[in-house]
BAFI-3210 file (N, C-alpha, C; in Angstrom, 3 decimals, decimal comma, padded with zeros to 6 digits):
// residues 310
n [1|2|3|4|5|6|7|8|9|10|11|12|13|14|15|16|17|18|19|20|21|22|23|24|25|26|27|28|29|30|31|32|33|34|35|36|37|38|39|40|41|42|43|44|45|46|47|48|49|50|51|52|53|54|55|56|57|58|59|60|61|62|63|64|65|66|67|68|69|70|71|72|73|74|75|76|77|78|79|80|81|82|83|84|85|86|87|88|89|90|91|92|93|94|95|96|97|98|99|100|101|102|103|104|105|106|107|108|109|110|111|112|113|114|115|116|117|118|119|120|121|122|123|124|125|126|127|128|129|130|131|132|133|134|135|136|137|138|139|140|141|142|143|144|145|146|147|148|149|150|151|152|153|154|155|156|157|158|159|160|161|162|163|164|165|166|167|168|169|170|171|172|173|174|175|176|177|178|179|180|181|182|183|184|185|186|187|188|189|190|191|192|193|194|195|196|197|198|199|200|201|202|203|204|205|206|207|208|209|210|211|212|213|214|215|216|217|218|219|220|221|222|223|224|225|226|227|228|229|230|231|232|233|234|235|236|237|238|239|240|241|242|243|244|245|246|247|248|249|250|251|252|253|254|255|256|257|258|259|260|261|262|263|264|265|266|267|268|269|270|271|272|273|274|275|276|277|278|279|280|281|282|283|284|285|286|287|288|289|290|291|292|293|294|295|296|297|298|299|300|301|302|303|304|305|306|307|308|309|310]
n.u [095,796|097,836|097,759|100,546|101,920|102,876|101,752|099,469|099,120|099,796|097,678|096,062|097,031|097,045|093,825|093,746|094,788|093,149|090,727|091,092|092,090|089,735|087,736|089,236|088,730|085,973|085,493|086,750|084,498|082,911|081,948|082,389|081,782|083,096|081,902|081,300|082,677|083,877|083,720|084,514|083,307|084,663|083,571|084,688|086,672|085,300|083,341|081,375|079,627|079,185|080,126|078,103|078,649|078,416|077,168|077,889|078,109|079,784|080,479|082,724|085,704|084,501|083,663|085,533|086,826|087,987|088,939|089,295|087,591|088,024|085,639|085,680|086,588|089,886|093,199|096,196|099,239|100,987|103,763|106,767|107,628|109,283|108,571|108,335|107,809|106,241|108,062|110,149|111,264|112,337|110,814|109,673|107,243|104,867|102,130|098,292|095,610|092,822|090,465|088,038|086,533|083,744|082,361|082,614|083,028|084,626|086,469|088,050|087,909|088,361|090,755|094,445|095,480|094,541|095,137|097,361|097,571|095,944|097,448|099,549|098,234|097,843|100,019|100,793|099,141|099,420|102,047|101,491|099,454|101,076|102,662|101,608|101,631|103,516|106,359|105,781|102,862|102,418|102,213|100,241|097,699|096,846|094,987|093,464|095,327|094,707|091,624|092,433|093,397|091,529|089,605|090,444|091,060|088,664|087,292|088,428|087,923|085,217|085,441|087,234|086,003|086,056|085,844|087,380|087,478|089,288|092,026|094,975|097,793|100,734|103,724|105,568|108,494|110,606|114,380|117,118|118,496|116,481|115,352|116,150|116,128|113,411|113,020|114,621|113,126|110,849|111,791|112,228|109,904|108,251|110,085|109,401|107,131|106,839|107,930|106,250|104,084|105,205|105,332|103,026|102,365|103,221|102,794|099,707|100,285|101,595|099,099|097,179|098,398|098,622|095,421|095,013|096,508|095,315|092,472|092,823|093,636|091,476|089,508|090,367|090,832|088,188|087,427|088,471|086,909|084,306|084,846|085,755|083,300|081,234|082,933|082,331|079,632|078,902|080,497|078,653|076,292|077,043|077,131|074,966|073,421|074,205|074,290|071,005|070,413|071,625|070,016|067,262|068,871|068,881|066,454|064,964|066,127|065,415|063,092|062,805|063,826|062,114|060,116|058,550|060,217|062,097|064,919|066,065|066,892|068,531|070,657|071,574|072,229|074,155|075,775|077,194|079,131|080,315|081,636|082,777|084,712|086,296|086,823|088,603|091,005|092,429|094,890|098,083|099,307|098,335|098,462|096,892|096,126|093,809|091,371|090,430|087,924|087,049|085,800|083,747|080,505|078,137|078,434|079,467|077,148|075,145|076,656|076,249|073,058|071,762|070,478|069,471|066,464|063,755]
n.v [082,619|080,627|080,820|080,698|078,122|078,154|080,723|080,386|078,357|080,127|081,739|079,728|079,369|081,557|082,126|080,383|080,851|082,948|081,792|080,377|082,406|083,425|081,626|081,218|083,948|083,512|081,104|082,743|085,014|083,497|083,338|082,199|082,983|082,994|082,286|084,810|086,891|089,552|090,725|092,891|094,240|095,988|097,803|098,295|099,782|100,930|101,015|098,578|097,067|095,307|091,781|089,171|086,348|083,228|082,270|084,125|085,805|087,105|089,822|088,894|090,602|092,965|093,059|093,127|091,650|093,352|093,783|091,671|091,183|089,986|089,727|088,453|088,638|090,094|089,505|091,765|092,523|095,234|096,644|096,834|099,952|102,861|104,794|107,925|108,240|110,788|111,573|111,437|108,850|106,052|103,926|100,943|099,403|097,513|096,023|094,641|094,497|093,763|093,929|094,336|094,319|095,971|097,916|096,760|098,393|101,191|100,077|099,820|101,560|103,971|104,344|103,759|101,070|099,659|097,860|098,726|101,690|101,698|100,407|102,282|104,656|103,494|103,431|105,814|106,934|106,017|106,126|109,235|109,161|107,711|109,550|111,619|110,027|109,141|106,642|104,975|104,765|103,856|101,186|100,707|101,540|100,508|100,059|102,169|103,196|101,514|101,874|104,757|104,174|102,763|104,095|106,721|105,313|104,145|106,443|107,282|104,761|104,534|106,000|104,603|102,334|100,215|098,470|098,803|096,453|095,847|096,577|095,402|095,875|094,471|094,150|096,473|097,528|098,594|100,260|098,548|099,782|101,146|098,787|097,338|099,376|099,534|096,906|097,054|098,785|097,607|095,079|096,031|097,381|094,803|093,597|095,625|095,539|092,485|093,013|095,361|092,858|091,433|092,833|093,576|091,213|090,292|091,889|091,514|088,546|089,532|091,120|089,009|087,159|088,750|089,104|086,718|085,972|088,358|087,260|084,547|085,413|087,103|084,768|083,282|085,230|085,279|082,329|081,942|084,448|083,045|080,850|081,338|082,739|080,520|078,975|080,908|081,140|078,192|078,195|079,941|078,911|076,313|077,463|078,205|076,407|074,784|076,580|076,366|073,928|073,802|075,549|074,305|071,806|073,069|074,112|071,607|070,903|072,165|071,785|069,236|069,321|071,168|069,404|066,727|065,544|065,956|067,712|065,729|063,809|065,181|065,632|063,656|062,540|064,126|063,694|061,392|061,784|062,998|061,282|059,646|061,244|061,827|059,230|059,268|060,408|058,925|057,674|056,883|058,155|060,717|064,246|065,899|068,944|069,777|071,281|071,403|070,737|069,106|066,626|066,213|065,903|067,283|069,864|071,039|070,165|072,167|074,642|074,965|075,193|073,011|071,406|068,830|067,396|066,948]
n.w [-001,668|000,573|003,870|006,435|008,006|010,189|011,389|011,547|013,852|015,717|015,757|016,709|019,585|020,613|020,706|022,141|024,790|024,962|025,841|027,542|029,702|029,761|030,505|033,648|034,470|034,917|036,518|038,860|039,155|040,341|043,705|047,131|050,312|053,318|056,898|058,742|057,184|054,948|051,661|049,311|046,671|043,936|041,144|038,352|039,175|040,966|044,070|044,768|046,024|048,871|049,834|051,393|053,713|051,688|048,670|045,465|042,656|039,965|037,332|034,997|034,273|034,679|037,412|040,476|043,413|045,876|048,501|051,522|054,336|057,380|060,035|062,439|065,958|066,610|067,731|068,221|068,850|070,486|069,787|072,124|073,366|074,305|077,102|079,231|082,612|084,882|086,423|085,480|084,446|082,714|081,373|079,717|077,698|076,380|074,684|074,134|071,420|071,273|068,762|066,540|062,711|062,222|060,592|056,867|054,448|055,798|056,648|054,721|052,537|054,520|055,988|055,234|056,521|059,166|061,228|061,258|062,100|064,062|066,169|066,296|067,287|069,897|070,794|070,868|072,712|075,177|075,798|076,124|078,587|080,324|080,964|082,690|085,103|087,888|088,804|090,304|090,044|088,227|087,486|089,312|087,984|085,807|084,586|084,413|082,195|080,387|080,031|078,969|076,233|075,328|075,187|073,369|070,636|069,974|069,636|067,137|065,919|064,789|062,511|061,176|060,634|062,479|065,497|068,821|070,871|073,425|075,915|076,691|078,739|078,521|080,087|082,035|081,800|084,256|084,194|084,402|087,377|088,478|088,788|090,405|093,019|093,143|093,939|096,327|097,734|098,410|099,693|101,648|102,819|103,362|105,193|107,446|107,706|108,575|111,156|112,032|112,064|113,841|116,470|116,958|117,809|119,669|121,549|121,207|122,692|124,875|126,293|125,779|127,831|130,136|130,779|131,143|133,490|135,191|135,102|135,767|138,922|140,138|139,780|141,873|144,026|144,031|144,802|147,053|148,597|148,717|149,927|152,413|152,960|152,780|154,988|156,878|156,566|157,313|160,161|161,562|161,267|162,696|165,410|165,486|165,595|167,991|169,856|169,958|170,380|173,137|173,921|173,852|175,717|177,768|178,770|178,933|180,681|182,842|182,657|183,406|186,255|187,589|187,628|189,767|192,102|190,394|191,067|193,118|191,211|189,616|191,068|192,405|189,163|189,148|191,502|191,030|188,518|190,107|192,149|189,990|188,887|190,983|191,327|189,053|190,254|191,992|190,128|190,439|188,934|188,185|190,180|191,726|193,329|196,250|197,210|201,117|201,538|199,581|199,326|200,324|199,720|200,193|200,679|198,173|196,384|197,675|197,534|194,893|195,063|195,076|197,476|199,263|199,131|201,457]
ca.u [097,094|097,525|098,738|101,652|101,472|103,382|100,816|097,697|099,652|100,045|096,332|095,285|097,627|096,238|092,616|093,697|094,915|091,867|089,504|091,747|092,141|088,021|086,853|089,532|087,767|085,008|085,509|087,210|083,614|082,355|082,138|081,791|082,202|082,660|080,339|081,593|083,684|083,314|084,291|084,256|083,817|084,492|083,137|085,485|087,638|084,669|083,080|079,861|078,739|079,763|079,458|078,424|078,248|077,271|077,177|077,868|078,508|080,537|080,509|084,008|086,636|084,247|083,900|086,391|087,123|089,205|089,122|088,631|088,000|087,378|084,533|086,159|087,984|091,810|094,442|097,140|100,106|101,515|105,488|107,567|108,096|110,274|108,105|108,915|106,476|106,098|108,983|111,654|111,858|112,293|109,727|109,630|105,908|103,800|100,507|098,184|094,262|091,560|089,529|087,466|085,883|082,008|082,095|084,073|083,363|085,279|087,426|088,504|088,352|088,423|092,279|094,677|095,791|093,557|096,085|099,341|096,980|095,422|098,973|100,340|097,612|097,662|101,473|100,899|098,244|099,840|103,139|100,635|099,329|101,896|103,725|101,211|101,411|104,688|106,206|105,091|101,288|102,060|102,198|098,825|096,606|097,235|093,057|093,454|095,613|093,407|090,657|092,516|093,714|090,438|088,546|091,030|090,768|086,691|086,752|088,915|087,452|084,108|085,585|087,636|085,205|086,524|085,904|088,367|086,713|089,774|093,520|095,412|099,206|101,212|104,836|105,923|109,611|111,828|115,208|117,676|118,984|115,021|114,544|116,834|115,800|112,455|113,197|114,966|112,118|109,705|112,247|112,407|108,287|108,104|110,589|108,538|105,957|107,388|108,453|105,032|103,506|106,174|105,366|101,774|101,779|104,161|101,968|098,714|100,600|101,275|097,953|096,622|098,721|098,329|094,213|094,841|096,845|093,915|090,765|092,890|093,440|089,726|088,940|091,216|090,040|086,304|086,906|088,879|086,335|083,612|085,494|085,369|081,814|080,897|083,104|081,562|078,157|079,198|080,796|077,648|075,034|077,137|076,970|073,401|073,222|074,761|072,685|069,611|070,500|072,248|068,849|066,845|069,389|068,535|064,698|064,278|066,729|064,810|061,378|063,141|064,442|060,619|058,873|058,349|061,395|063,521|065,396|066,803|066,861|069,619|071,317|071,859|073,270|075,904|076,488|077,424|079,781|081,313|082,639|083,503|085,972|087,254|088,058|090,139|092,137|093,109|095,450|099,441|100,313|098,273|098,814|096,559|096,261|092,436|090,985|090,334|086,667|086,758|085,390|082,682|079,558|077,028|078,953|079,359|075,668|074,590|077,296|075,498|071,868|071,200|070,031|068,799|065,313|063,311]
ca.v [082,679|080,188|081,025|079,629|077,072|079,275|081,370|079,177|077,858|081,459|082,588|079,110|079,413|083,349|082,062|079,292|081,670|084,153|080,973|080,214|083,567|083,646|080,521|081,506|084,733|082,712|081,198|083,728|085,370|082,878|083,457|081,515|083,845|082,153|082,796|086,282|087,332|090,618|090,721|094,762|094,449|097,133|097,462|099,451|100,840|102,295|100,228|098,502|096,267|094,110|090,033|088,382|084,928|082,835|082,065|085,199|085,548|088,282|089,973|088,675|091,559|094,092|093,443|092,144|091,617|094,751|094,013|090,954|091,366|089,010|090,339|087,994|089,740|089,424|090,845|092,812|092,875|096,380|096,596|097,541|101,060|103,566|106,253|108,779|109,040|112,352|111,490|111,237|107,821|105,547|102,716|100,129|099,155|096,961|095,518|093,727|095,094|093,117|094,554|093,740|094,972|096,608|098,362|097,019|099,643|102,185|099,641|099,492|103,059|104,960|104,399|102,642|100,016|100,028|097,789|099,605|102,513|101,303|100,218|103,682|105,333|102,610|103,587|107,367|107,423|104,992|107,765|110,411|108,657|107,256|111,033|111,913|109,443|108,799|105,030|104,319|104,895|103,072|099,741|100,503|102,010|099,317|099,621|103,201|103,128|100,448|102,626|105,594|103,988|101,806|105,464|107,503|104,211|103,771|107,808|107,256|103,357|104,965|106,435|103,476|101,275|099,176|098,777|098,342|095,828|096,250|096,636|095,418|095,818|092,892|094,684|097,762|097,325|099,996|100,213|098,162|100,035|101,138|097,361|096,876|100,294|098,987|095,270|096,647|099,039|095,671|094,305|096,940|097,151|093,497|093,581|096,291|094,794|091,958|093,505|095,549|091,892|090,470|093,244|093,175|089,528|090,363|092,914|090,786|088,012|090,104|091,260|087,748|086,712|089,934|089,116|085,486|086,282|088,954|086,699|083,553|086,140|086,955|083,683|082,498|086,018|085,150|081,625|082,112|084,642|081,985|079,699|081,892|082,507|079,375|078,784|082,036|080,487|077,083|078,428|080,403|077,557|075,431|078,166|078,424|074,524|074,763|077,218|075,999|072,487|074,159|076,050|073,176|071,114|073,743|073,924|070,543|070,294|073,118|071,237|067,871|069,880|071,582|068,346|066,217|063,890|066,209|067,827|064,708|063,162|065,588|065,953|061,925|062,058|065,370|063,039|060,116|062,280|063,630|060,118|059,055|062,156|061,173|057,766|058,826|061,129|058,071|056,830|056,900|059,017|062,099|064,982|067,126|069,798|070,015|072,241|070,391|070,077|068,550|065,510|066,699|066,227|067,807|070,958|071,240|071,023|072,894|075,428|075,727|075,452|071,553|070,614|067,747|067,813|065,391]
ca.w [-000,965|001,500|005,181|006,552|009,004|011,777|011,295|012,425|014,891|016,594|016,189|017,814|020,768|021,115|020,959|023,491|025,597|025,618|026,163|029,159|030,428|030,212|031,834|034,722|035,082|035,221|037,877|039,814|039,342|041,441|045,229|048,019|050,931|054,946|057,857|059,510|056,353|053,890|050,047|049,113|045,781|042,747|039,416|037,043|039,822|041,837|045,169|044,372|046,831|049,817|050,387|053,093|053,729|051,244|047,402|044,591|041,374|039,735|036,253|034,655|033,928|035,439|038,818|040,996|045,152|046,028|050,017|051,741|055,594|058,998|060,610|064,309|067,181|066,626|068,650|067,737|069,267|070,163|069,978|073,240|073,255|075,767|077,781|080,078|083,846|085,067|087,728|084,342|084,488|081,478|081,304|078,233|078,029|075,409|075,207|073,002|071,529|070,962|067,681|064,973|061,533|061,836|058,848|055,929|053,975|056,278|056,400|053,116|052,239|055,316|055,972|054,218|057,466|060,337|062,408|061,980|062,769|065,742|066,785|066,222|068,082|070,993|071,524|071,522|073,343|076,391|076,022|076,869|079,794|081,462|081,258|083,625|086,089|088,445|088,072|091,412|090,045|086,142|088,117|089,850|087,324|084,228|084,117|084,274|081,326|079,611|079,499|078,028|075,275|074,915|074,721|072,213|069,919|070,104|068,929|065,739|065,412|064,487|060,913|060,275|060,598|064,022|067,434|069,733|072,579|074,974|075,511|078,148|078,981|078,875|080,314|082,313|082,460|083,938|083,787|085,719|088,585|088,979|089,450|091,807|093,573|093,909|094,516|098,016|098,756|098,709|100,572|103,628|103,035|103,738|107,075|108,036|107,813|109,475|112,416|112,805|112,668|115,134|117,510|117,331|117,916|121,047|122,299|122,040|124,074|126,440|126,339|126,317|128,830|131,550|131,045|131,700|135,575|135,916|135,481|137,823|140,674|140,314|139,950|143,483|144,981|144,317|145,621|148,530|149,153|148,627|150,522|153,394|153,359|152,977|156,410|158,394|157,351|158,268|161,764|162,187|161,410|163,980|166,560|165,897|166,286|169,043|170,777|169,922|171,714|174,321|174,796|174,429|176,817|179,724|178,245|178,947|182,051|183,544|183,204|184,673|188,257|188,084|187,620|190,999|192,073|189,417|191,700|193,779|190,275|188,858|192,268|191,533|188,390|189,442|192,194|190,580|187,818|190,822|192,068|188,458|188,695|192,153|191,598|188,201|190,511|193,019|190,050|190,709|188,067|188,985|190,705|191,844|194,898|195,937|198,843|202,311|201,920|198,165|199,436|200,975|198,701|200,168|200,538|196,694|196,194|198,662|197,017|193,441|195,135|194,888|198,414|199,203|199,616|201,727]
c.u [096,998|098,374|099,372|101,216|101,830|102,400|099,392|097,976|099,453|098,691|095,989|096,462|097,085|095,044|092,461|093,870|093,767|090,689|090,163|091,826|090,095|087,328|087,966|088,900|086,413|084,247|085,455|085,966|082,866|082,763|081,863|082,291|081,907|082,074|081,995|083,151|082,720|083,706|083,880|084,530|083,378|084,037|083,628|086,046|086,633|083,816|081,128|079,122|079,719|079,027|079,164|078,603|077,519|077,853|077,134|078,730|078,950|080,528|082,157|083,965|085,508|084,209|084,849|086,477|088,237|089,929|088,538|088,856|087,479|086,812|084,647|086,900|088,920|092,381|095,632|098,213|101,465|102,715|105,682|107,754|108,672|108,884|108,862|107,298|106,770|107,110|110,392|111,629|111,440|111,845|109,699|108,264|105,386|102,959|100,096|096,395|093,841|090,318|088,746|086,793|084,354|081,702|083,469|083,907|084,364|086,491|088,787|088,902|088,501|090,106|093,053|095,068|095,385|094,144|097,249|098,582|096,923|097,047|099,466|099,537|097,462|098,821|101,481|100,069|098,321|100,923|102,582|099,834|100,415|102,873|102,974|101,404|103,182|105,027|106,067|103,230|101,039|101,698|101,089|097,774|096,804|095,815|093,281|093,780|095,032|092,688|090,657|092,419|092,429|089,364|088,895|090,785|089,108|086,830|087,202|088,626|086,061|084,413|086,626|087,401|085,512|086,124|086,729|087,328|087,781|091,031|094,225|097,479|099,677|102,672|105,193|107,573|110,737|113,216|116,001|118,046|118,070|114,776|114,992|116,279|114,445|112,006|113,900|114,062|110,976|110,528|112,413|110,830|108,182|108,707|110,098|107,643|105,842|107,569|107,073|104,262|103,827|105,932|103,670|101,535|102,012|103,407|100,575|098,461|100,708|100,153|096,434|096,871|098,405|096,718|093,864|095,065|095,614|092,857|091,525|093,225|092,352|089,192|089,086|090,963|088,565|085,661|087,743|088,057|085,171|083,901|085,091|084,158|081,274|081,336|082,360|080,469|078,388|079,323|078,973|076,448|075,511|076,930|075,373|072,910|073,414|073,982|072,136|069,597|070,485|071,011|068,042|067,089|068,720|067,006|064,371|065,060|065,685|063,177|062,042|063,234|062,925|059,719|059,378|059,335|063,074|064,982|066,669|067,288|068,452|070,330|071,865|072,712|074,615|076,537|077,374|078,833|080,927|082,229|083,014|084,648|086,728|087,738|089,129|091,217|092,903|094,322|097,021|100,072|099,617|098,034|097,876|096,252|094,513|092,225|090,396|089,021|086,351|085,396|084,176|081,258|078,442|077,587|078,977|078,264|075,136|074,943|076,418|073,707|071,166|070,883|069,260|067,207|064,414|061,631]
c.v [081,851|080,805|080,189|079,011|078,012|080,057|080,975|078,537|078,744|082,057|081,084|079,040|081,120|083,122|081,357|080,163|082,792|083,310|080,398|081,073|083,786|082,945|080,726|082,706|084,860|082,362|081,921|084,264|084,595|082,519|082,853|082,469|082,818|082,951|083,799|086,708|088,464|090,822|092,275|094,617|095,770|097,203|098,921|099,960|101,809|100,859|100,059|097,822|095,241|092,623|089,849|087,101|084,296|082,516|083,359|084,527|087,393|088,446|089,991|090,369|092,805|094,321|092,506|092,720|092,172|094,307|092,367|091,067|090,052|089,456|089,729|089,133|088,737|090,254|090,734|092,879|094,100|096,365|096,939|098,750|101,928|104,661|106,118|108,923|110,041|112,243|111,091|109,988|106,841|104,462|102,049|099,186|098,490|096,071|094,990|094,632|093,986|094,182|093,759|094,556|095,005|097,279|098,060|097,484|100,972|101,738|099,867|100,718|104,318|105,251|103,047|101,046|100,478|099,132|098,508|101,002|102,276|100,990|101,469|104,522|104,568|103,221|105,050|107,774|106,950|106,171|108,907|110,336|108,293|108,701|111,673|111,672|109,409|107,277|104,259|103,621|104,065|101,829|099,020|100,607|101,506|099,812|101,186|103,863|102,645|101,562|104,162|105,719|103,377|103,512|106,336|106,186|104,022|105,319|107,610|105,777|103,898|105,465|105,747|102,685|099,599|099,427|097,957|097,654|096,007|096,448|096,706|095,348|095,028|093,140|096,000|097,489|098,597|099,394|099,428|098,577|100,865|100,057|097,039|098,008|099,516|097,507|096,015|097,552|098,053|095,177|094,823|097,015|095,700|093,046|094,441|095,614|092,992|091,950|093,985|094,301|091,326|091,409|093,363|092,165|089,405|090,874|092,313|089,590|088,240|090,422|090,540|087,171|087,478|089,113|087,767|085,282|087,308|088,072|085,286|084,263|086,622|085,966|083,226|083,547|085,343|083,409|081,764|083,102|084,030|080,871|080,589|082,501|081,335|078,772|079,462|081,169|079,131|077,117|078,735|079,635|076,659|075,757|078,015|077,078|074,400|075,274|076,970|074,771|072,561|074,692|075,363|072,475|071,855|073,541|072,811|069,750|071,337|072,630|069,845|068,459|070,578|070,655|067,468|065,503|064,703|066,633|066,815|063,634|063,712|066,015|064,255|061,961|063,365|064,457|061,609|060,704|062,222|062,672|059,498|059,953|061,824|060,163|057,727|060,270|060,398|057,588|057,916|058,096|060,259|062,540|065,909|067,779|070,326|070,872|071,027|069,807|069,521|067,399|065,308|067,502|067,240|069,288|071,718|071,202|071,995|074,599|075,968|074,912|074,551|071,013|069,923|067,862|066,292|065,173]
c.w [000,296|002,861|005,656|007,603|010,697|012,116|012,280|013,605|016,035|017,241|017,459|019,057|021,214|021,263|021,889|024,810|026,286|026,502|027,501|030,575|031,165|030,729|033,266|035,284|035,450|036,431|038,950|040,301|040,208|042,485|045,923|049,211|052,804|055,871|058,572|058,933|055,789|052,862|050,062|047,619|044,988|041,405|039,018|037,891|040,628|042,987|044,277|045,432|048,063|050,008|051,292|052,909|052,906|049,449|046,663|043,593|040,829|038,095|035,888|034,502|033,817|036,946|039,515|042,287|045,650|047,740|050,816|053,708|056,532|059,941|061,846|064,710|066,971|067,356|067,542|069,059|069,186|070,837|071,231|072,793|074,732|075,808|078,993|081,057|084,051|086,385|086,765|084,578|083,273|081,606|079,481|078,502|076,671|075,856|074,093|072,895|070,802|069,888|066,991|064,308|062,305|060,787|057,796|055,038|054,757|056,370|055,936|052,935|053,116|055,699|055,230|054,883|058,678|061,399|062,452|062,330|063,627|066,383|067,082|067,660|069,672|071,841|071,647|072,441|074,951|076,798|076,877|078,162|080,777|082,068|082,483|084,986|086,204|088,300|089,335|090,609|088,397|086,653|088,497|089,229|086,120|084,064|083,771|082,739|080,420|078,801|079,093|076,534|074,568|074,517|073,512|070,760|069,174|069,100|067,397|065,024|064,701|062,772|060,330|060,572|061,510|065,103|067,968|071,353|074,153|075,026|077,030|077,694|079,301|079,886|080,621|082,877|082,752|083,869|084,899|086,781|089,284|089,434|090,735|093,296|094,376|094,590|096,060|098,898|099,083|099,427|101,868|103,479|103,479|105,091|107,312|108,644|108,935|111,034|112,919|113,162|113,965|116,179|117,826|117,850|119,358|121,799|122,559|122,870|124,972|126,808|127,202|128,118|130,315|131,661|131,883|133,512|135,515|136,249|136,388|138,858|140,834|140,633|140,854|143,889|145,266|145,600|146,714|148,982|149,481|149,395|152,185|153,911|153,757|154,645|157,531|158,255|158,185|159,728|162,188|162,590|162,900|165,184|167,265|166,607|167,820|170,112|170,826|170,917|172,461|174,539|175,097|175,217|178,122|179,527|179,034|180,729|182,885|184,043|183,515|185,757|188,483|187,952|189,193|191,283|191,096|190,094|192,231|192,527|189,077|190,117|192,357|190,790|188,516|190,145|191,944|189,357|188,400|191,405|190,967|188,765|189,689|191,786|190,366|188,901|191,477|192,242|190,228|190,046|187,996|190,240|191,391|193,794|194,850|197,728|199,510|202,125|200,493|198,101|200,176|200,082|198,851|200,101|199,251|196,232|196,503|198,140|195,335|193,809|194,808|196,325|198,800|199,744|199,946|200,825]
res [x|x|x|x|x|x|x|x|x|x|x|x|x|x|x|x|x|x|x|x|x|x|x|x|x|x|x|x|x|x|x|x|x|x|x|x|x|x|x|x|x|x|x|x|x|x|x|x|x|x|x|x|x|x|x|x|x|x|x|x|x|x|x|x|x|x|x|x|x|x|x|x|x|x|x|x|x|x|x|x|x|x|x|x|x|x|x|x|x|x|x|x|x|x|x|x|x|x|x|x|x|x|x|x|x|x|x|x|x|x|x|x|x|x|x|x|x|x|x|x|x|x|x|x|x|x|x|x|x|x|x|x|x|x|x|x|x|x|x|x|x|x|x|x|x|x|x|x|x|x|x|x|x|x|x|x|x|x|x|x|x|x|x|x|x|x|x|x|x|x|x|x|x|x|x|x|x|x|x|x|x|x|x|x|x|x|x|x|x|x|x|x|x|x|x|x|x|x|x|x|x|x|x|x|x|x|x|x|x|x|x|x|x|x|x|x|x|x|x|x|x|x|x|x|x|x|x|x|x|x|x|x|x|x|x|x|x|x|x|x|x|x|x|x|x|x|x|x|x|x|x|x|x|x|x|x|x|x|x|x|x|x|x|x|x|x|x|x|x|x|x|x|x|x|x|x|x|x|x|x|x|x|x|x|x|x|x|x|x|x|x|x|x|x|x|x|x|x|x|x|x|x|x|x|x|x|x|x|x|x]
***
């Protein structure tokens, strides 16, 4: 009985097909896996082994690559969400985490999405913080926050096979007529602030300035009293000068009139003074009224104890 042609036609397009189907699973069986990747593969629907890096080979249509993970840090960007501070006030806050795979086995089978997890738990766990704090103190303690969320994360990263390296807050926005609220207390903190500068500044000019008239009326006390020392000694030195000459002058007039001849020798030059003074009282234009015996020399010696001696 021969078979029909339709026939042969059918099986070899069904045998083409299996021999197609089986050198693609072929392939498929062969792995090339990149540097700080993980293949999780299964054999028969049960976990057998993980890849690393590198060249594998796979038993066709038993085992196959259930999970494939990226063993880098990626971030995650966690949605805006509304909380409430512990002062009622409605804050819209998101942030971003920095993770990556350490076990991709826990990966894989420990939960079924280990970012919309981590996301979930990022945003309840920020809620529960910030309810604490007032929205003065959300502004200040971003690190504070950080390292809540970075700690509740780390505890439940441990059994799905992640660590969370960090998580920072990108946005704390309150509500508009909060913004404005606190845009005009920054703006009376800042003229405050202002003003305490502008009066400090005032106050250590004056300051400056009072110390400056103190130390020049010290300075013009000290030398006008310096000045006036300097004169007393001056006067005094000249006095002394003075004296001393003046004692020497008699010193030395005293041993001329006691040496031989001295006598008639300074009875001479008085006498000779004494007509210098007469003849400038002969001129026209003075005046003077003299007692009768003026002119009468010897009398005036004789008077301060100069007599002539033979």
């Amino acid at each position: 009985m021969e078979i029909p042609l339709n026939t042969d036609v059918a099986v070899m397009v069904i045998w083409g097909l299996i021999f197609a189907i089986f050198v693609i699973k072929l392939f498929q069986s062969i792995r090339l896996v990149p540097t700080k990747s993980a293949y999780i593969v299964e054999r028969l629907g049960k976990y057998h082994s993980t890849l690393d890096a590198g060249f594998h080979t796979l038993i066709p249509f038993v085992d196959k690559v259930a999970y494939i993970h990226d063993l880098k840090e990626e971030t995650i960007d966690v949605p805006p969400q509304e909380c409430f501070s512990s002062d009622e006030v409605n804050v819209e806050v998101d942030g971003v985490i920095y993770i990556s795979v350490t076990d991709p086995v826990k990966a894989s089978y420990g939960i079924t999405d280990y970012r919309y997890a981590a996301i979930q738990l990022a945003q309840t766990t920020t809620r529960s913080v910030i309810g604490t704090l007032d929205l003065d103190r959300t502004f200040e303690e971003r690190d504070v926050i950080s390292a809540k969320v970075v700690e509740v994360l780390d505890q439940a990263g441990a059994m799905w096979g992640i660590r969370v390296h960090r998580y920072e807050i990108k946005n704390i926005t309150p509500p508009e007529t909060v913004k404005n609220a606190m845009e005009m207390q920054v703006n009376a903190e800042r003229e405050r602030r202002a003003l305490l500068a502008k009066s400090e500044g005032d106050k250590q000019s004056k300051i400056n300035r009072s110390e400056g008239i103190k130390a020049e009326t010290v300075n013009r006390s000290e030398g006008e009293m310096q000045r006036r020392i300097n004169e007393a000694e001056g006067k005094a030195e000249e006095i002394l000068t003075l004296s001393r000459a003046t004692a020497e002058s008699i010193e030395r007039l005293a041993a001329v009139i006691a040496a031989p001849g001295g006598h008639n020798a300074l009875r001479m030059q008085l006498g000779e003074q004494y007509f210098k003074q007469l003849d400038g009282l002969s001129q026209k234009s003075s005046r003077v009224v003299l007692p009768g015996n003026m002119v009468d020399f010897d009398y005036w010696m004789n008077s301060i104890g100069l007599k002539e001696k033979a």
